[in-house]
N, CA and C atoms as a LAMMPS dump frame, in Angstrom:
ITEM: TIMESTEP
0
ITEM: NUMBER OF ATOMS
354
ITEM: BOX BOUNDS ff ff ff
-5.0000000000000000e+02 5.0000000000000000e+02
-5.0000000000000000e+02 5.0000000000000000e+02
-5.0000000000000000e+02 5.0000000000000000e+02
ITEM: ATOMS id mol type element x y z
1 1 1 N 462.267 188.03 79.378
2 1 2 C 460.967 187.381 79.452
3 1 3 C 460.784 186.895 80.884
4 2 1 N 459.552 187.288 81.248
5 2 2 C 459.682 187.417 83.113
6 2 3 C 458.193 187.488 83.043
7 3 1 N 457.578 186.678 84.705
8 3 2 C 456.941 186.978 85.147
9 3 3 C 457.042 187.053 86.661
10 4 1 N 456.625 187.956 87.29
11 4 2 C 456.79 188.454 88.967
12 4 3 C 455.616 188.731 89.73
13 5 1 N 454.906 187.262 90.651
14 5 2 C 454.223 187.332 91.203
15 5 3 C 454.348 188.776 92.571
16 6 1 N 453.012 189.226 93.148
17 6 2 C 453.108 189.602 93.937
18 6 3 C 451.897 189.92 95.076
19 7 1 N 451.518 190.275 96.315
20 7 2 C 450.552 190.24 96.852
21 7 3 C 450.002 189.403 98.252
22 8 1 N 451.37 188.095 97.582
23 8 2 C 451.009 187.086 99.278
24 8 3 C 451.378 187.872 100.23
25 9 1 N 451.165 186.942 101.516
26 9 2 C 451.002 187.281 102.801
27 9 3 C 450.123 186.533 103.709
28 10 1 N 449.755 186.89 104.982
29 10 2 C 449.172 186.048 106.153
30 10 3 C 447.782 186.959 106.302
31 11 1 N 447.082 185.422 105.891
32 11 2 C 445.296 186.373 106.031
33 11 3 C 444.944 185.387 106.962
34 12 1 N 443.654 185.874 107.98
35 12 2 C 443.085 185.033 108.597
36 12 3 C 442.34 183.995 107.717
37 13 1 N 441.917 182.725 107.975
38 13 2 C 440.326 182.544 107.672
39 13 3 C 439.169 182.924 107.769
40 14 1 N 438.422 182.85 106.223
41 14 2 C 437.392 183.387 105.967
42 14 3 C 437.675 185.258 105.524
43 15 1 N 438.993 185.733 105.504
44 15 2 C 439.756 186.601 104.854
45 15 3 C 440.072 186.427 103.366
46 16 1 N 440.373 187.754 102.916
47 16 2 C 441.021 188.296 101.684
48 16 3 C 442.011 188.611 101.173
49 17 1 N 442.568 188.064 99.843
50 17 2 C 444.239 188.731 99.062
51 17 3 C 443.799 188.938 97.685
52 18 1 N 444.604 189.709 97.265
53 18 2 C 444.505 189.691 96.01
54 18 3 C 446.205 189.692 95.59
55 19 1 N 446.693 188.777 94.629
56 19 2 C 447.39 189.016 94.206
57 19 3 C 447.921 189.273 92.633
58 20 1 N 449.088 189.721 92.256
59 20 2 C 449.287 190.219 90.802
60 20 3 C 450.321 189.362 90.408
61 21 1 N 450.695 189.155 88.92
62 21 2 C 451.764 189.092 88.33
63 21 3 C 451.959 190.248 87.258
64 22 1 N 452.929 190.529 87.162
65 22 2 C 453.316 191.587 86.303
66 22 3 C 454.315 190.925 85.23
67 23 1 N 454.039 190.497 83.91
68 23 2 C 454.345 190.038 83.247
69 23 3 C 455.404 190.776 82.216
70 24 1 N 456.432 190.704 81.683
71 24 2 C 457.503 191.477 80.859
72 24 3 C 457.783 190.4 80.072
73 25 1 N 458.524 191.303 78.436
74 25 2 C 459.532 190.836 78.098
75 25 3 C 458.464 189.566 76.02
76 26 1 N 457.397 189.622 76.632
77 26 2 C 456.388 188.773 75.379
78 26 3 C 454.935 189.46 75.316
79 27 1 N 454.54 189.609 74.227
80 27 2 C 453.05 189.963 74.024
81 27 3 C 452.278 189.549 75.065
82 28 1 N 451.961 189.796 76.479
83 28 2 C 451.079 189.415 77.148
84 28 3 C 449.319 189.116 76.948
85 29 1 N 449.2 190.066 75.297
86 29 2 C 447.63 189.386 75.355
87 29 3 C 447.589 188.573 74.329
88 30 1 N 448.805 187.913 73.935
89 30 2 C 448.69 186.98 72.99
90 30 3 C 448.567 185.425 73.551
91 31 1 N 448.362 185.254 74.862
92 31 2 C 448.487 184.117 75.778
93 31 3 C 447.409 184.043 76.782
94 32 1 N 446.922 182.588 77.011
95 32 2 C 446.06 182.215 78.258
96 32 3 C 447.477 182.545 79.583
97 33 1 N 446.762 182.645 80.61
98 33 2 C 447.282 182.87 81.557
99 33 3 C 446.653 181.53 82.978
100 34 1 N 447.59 181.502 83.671
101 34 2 C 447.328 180.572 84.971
102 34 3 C 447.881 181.004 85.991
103 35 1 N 447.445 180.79 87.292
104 35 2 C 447.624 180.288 88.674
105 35 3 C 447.446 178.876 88.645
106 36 1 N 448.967 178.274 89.389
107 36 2 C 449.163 177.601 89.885
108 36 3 C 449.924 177.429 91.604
109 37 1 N 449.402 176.142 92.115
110 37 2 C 449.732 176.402 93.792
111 37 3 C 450.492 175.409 94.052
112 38 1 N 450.821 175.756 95.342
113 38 2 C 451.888 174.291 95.732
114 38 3 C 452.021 174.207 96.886
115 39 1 N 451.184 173.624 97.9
116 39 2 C 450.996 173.63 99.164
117 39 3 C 452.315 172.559 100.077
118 40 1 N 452.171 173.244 101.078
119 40 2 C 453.615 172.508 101.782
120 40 3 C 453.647 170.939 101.816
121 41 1 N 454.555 170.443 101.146
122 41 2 C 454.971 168.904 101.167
123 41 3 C 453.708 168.19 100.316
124 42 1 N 453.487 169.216 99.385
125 42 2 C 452.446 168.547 98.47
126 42 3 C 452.802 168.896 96.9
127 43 1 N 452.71 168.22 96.262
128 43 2 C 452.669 168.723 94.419
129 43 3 C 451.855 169.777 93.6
130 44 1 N 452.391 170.379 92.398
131 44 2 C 451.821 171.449 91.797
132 44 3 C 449.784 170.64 92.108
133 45 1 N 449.108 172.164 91.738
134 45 2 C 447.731 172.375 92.12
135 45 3 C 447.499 173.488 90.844
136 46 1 N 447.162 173.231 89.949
137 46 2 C 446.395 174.106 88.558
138 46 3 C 445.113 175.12 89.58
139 47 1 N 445.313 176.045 89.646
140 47 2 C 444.117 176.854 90.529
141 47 3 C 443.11 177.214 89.936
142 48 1 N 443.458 177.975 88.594
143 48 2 C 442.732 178.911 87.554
144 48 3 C 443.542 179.095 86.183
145 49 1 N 442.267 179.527 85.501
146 49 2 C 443.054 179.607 84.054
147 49 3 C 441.949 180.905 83.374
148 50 1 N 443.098 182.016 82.226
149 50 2 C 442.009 183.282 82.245
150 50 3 C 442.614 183.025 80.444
151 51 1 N 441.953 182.871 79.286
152 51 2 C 442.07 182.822 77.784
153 51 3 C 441.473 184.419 77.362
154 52 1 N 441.435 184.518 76.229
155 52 2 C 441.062 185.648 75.64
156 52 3 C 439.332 186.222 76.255
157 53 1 N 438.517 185.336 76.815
158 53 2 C 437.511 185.761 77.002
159 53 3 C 436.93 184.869 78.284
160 54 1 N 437.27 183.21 78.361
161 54 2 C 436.849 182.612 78.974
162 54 3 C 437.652 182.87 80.49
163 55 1 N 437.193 181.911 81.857
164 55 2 C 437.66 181.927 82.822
165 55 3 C 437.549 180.52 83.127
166 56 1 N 438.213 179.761 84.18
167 56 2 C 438.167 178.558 84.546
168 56 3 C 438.958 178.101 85.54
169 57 1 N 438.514 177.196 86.389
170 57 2 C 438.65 177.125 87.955
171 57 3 C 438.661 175.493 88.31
172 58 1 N 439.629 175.813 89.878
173 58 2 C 439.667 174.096 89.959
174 58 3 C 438.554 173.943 91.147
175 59 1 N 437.761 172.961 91.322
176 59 2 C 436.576 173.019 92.145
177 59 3 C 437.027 173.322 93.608
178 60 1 N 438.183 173.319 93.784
179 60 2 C 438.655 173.087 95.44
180 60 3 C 438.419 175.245 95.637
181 61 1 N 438.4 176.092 94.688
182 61 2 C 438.667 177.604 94.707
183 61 3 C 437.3 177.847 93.89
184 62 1 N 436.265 177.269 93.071
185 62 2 C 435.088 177.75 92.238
186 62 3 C 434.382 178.745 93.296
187 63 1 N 433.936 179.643 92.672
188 63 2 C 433.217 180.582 94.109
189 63 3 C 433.737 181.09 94.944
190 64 1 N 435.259 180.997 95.235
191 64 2 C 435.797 181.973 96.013
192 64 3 C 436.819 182.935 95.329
193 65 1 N 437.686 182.069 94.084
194 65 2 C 438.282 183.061 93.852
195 65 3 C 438.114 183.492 92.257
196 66 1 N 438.753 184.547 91.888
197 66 2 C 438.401 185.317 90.785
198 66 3 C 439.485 185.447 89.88
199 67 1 N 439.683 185.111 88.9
200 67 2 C 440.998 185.317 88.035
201 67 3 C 440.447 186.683 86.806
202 68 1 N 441.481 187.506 86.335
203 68 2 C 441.027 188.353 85.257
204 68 3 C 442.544 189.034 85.175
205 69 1 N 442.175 189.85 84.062
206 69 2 C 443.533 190.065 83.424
207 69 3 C 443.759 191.386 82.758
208 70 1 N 444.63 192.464 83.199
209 70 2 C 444.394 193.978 82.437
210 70 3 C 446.092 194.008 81.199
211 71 1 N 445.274 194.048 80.118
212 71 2 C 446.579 193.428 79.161
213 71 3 C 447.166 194.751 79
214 72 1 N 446.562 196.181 78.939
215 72 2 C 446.685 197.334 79.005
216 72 3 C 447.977 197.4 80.002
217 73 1 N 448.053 197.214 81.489
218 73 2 C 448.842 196.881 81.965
219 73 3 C 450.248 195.415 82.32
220 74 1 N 449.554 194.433 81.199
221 74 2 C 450.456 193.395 81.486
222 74 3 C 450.504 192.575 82.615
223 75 1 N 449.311 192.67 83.26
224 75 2 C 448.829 192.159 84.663
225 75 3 C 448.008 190.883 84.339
226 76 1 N 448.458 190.019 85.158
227 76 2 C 446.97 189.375 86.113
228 76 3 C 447.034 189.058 87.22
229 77 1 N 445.849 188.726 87.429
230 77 2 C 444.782 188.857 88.892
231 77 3 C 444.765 187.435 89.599
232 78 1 N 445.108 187.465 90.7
233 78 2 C 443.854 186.403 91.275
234 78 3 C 443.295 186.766 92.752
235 79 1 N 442.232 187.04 92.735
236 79 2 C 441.492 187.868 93.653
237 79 3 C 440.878 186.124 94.42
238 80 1 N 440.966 186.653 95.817
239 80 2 C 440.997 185.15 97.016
240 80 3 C 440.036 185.604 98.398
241 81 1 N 438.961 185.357 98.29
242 81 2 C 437.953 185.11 99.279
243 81 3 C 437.794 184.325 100.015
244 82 1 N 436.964 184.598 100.949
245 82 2 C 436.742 183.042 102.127
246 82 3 C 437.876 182.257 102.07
247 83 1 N 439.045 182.751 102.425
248 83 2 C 440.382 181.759 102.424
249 83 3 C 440.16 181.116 103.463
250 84 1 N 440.679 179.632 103.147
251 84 2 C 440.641 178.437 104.053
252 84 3 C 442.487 178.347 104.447
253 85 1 N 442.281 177.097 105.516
254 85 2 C 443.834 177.303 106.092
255 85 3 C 444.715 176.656 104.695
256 86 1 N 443.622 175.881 104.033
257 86 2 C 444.091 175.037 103.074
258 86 3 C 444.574 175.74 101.728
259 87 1 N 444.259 176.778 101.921
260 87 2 C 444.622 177.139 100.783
261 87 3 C 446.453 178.193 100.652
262 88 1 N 447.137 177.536 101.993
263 88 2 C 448.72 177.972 102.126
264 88 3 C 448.489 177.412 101.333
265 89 1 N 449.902 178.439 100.595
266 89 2 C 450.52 177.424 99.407
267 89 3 C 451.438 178.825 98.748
268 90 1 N 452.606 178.122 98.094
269 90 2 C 453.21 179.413 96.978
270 90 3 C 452.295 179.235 95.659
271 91 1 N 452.221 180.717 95.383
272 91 2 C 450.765 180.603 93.94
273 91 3 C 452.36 181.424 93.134
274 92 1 N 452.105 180.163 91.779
275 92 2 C 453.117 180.814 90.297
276 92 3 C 451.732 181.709 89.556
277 93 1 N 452.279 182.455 88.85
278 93 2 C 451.681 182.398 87.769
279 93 3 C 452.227 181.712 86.54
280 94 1 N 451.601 181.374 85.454
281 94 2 C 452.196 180.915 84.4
282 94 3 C 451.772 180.865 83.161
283 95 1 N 452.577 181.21 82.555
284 95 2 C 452.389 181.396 80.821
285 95 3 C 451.607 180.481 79.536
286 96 1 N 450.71 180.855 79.568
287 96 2 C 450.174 178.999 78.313
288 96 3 C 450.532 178.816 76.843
289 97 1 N 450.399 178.494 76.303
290 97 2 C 450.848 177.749 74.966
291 97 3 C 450.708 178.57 74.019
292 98 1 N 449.432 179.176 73.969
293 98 2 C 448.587 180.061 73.171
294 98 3 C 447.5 180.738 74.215
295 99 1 N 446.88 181.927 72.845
296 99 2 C 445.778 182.393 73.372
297 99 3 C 444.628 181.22 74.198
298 100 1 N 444.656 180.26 73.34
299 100 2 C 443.781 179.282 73.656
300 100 3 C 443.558 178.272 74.13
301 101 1 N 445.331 178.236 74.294
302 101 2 C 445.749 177.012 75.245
303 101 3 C 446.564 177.176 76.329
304 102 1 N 445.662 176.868 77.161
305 102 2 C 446.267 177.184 78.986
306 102 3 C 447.378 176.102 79.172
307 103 1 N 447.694 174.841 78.523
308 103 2 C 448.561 174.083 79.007
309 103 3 C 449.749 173.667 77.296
310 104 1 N 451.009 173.012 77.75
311 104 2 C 451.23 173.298 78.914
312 104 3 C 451.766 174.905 79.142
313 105 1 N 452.049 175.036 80.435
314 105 2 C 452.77 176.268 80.726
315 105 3 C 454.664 176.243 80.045
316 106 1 N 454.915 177.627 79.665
317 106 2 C 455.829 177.829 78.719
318 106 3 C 456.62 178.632 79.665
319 107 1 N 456.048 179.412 80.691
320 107 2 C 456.931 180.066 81.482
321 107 3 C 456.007 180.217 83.129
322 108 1 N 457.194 180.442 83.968
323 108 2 C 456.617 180.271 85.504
324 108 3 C 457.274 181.574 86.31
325 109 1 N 456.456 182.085 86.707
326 109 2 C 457.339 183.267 87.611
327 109 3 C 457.948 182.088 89.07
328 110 1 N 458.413 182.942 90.201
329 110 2 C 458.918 182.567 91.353
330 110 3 C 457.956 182.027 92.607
331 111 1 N 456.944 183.022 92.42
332 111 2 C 455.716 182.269 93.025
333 111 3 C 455.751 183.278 94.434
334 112 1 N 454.657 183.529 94.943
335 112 2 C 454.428 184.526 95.952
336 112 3 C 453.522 183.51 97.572
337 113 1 N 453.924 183.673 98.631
338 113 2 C 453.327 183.184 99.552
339 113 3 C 452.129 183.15 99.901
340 114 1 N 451.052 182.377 100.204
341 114 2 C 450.01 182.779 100.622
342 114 3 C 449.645 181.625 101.909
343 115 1 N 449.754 182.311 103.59
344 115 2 C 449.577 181.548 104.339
345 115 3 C 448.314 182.229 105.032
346 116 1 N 447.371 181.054 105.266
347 116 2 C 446.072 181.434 106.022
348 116 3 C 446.032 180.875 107.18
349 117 1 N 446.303 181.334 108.108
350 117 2 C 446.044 181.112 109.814
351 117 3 C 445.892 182.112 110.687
352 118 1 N 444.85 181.765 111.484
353 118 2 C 445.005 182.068 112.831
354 118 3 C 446.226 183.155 113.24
């Protein structure tokens, strides 16, 4: 039972990432799914959350980024626009309770880099 972020890297500002988790090992469409962040010398950051149909976002990312989910493949998404410097940080993905419940998280991948500078 695994999940394995992937996709970070160094974007400018006002640049683009998209990154994946590739989920193994549990029914992947039997679960809400999350991004979560963790910016340097700062505490977890809930980013997004993707349920059987709904989507949901923390206001600091509404409008820039995009969460979605291909269960066919065992994937999800979080697609990252207009990146700010603020938005370094290692992004987990993570596992929710139920279909319907994004919290709490039941499992956490390793978490993938995402630094925006210059």
């Amino acid at each position: 039972v695994q999940l394995v972020e992937s996709g970070g890297g160094l974007a400018q500002p006002g640049g683009s990432l998209k990154l994946s988790c590739a989920a193994s090992g549990f029914t992947f469409s039997n679960y809400a799914m999350n991004w979560v962040r963790q910016a340097p010398g700062k505490g977890l950051e809930w980013v997004s959350g993707i349920d059987g149909r709904n989507t949901r976002y923390a206001d600091s990312v509404k409008g820039r980024f995009t969460i979605s989910r291909d269960n066919a493949k065992n994937t999800l998404y979080l697609e990252m626009n207009l990146l700010k410097p603020e938005d370094t940080a290692l992004y987990f993905c993570g596992k929710g309770h139920s279909i319907t419940s994004f919290r709490p998280i039941a499992l956490w991948g390793h978490g993938t880099l995402v630094t925006v500078s210059t």
